[in-house]
C-alpha positions in Angstrom: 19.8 24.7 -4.5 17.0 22.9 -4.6 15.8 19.9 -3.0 17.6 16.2 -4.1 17.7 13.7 -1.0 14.1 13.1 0.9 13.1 11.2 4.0 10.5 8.6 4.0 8.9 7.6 7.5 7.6 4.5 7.5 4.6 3.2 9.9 4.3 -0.4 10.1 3.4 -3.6 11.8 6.1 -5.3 14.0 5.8 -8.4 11.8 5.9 -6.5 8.5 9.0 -7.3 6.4 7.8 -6.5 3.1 7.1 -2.8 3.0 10.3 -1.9 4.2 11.7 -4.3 1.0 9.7 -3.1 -1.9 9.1 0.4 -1.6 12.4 1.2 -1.3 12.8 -0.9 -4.2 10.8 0.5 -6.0 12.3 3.8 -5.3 15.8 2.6 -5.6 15.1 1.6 -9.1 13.4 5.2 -9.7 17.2 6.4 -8.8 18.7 4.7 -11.6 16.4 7.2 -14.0 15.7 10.4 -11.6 18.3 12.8 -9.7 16.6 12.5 -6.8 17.7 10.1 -3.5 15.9 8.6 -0.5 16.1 7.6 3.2 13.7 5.4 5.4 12.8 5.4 8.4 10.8 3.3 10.5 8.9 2.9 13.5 6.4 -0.1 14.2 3.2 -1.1 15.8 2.9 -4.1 17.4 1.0 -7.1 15.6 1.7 -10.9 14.8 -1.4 -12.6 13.8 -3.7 -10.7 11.2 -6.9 -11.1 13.5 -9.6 -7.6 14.1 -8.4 -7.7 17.4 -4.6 -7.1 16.9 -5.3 -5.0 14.2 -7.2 -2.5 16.3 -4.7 -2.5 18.8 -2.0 -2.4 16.5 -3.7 0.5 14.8 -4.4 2.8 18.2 -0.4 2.5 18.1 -0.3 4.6 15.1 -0.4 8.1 17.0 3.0 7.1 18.8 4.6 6.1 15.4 3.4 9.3 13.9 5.5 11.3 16.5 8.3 9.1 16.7 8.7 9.8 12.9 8.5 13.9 13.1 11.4 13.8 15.8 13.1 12.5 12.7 11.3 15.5 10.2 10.7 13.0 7.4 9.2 14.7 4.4 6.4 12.3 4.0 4.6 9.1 6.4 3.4 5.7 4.7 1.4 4.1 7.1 1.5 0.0 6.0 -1.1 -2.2 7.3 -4.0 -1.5 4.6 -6.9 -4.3 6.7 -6.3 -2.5 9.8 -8.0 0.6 8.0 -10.2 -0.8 6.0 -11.8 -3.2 9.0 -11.8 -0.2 11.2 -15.2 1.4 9.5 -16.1 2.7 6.3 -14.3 5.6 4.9 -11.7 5.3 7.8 -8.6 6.1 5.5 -9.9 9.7 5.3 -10.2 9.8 9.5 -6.2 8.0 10.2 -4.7 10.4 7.0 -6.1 13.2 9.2 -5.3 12.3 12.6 -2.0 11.3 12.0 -1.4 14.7 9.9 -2.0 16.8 12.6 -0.7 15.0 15.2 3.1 15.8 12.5 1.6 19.5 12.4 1.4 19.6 16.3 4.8 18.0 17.1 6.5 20.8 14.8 7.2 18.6 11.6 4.3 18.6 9.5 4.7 15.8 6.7 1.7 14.4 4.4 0.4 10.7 5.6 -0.3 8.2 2.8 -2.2 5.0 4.4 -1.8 2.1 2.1 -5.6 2.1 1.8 -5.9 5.8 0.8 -3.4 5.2 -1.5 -5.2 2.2 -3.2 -8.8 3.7 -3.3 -7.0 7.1 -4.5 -4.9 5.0 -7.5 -8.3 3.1 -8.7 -10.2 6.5 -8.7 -7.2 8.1 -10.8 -7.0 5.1 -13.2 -10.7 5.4 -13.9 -11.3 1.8 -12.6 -14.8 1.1 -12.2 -14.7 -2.8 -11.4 -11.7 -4.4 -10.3 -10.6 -7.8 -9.3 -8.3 -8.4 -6.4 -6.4 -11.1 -4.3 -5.4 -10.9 -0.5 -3.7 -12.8 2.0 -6.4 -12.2 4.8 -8.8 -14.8 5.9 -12.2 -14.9 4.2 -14.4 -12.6 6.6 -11.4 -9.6 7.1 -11.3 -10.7 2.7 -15.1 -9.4 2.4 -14.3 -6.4 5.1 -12.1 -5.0 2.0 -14.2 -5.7 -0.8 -16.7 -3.9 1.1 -14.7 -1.5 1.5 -14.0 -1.1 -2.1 -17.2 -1.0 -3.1 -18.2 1.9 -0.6 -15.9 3.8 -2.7 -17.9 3.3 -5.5 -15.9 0.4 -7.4 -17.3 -2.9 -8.4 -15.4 -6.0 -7.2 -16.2 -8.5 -9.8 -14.4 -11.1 -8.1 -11.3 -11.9 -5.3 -9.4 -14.8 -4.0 -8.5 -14.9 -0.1 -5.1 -17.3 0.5 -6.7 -16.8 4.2 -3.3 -17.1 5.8 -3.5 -15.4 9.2 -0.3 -15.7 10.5 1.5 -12.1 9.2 5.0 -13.7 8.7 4.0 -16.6 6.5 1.8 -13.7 4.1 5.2 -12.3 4.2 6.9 -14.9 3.2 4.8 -15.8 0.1 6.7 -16.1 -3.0 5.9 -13.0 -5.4 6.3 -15.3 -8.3 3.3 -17.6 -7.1 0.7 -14.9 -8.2 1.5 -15.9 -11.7 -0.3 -19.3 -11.3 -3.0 -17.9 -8.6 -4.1 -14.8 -11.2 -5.3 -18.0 -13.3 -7.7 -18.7 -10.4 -9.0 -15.1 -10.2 -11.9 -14.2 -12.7 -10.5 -10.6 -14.2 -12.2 -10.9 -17.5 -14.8 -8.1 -16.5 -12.3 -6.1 -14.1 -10.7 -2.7 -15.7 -8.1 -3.0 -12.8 -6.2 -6.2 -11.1 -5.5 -5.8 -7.6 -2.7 -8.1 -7.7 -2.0 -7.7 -3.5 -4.2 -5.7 -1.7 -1.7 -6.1 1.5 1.7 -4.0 1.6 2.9 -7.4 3.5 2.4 -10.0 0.6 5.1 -9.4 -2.1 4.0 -8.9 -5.3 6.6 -6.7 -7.0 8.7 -9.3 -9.0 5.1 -10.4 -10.4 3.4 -7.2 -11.2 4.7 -6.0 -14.8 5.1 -10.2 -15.5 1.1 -10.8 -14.6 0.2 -7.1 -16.6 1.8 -8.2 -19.9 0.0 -11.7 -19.5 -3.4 -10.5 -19.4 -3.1 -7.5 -21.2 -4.7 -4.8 -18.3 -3.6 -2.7 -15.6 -2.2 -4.3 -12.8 -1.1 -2.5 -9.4 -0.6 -3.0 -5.3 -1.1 -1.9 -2.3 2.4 -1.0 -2.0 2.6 0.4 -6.1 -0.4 2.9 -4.9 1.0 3.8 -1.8 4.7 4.2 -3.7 2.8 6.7 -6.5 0.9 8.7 -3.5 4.4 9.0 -1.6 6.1 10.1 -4.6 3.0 12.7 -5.4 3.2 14.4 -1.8 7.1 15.1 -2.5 6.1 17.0 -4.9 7.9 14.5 -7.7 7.8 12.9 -10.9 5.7 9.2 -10.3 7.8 7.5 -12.6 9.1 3.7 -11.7 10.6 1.8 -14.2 8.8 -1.9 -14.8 6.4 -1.0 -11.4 3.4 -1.5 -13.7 0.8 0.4 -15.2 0.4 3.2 -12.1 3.9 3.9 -12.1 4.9 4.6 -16.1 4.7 8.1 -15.6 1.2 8.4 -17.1 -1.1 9.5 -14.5 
């Protein structure tokens, strides 16, 4: 018989609310369409305020989340917080991915790790995106940490906006529908990609397919990447109805 029902660990930051909502959203609505079913499961890092302090802490809290997850097997690991990797050094997606994998492999439950950055650097590079244009939550100098970032990986960031809210509940309490009015603020006129949240904390789901049909170009998240990426290590079809331009089934 072969495989219908998956679990899905979950890594994320104590004051995250909004990976645990739209991801399994966004999978929930892939049930309505596909046989197959999903379970989440969670375990958290510690972190309130979105500051390079706390996020390195909250990030050398990883490794226990990692095996907290393979006591449950899960079949695959989504790690959240996408600034703590990219502040952490250039290139560090490809270091936590790693780590984390083999810390699953060595606690007897081996399961694929998809960081939220990964996933987003991954997505742009299979979408052909050479420039983009992105908005964030962070404050201005983590902001220009992730275009940095970005660019490293050999994309051009022809512009961003920073809401440079620092306190993690408030960027999770944004509502979605707002990016409607801030995308009007953003210069995407050269971008082949919009970045509408580069944070798996500030909700942009309800907005995503509303802001692509506006401006007539792709339009993914954080969270849409690291919901393809999840879907590709299961081995399964990355198909999400009304998830944007990622998540049609076409890539």
């Amino acid at each position: 018989m072969s495989k219908t029902t998956y679990r899905v660990g979950l890594i994320v930051p104590s004051s995250n609310v909004t990976m645990e909502t739209e991801i399994p959203a966004m999978l929930r609505a892939r049930e309505s369409v596909e046989p197959e079913r999903f379970t989440f499961h969670s375990s958290r890092m510690r972190m309130k305020e979105v500051t390079p302090e706390q996020l390195v802490a909250m990030d050398n809290d990883s490794d226990r989340c990692a095996v907290e997850l393979s006591d449950a097997a899960v079949d695959v690991m989504g790690y959240a917080c996408l600034v703590a990797i990219m502040s952490r050094g250039l290139g560090y997606h490809c270091t936590s991915q790693e780590r984390l994998s083999r810390i699953t492999a060595e606690e007897g439950s081996p399961a694929s790790v998809v960081t939220s950055a990964g996933a987003l650097i991954d997505a742009l590079h299979l979408m052909g995106a050479a420039k983009v244009a992105i908005i964030t939550p962070y404050m201005l100098p983590l902001t220009k940490k992730v275009v940095e970032y970005i660019e490293h990986q050999g994309f051009e960031v022809t512009d961003y906006v920073a809401l440079e809210i620092p306190n993690n509940l408030e960027v999770g309490a944004q509502d979605p529908m707002n990016l409607t009015r801030i995308i009007h603020d953003l210069d995407h006129s050269e971008a082949d990609v919009v970045i509408l949240s580069a944070c798996v904390q500030m909700p942009s789901l309800e907005a995503v397919q509303v802001v692509q049909d506006a401006i007539g170009k792709p339009v993914i998240s954080a969270a849409i990447a690291t919901t393809y990426f999840l879907l590709k290590e299961m081995g399964l079809k990355t198909y999400v109805p009304g998830a944007g331009a990622l998540l049609r089934g076409a890539y």
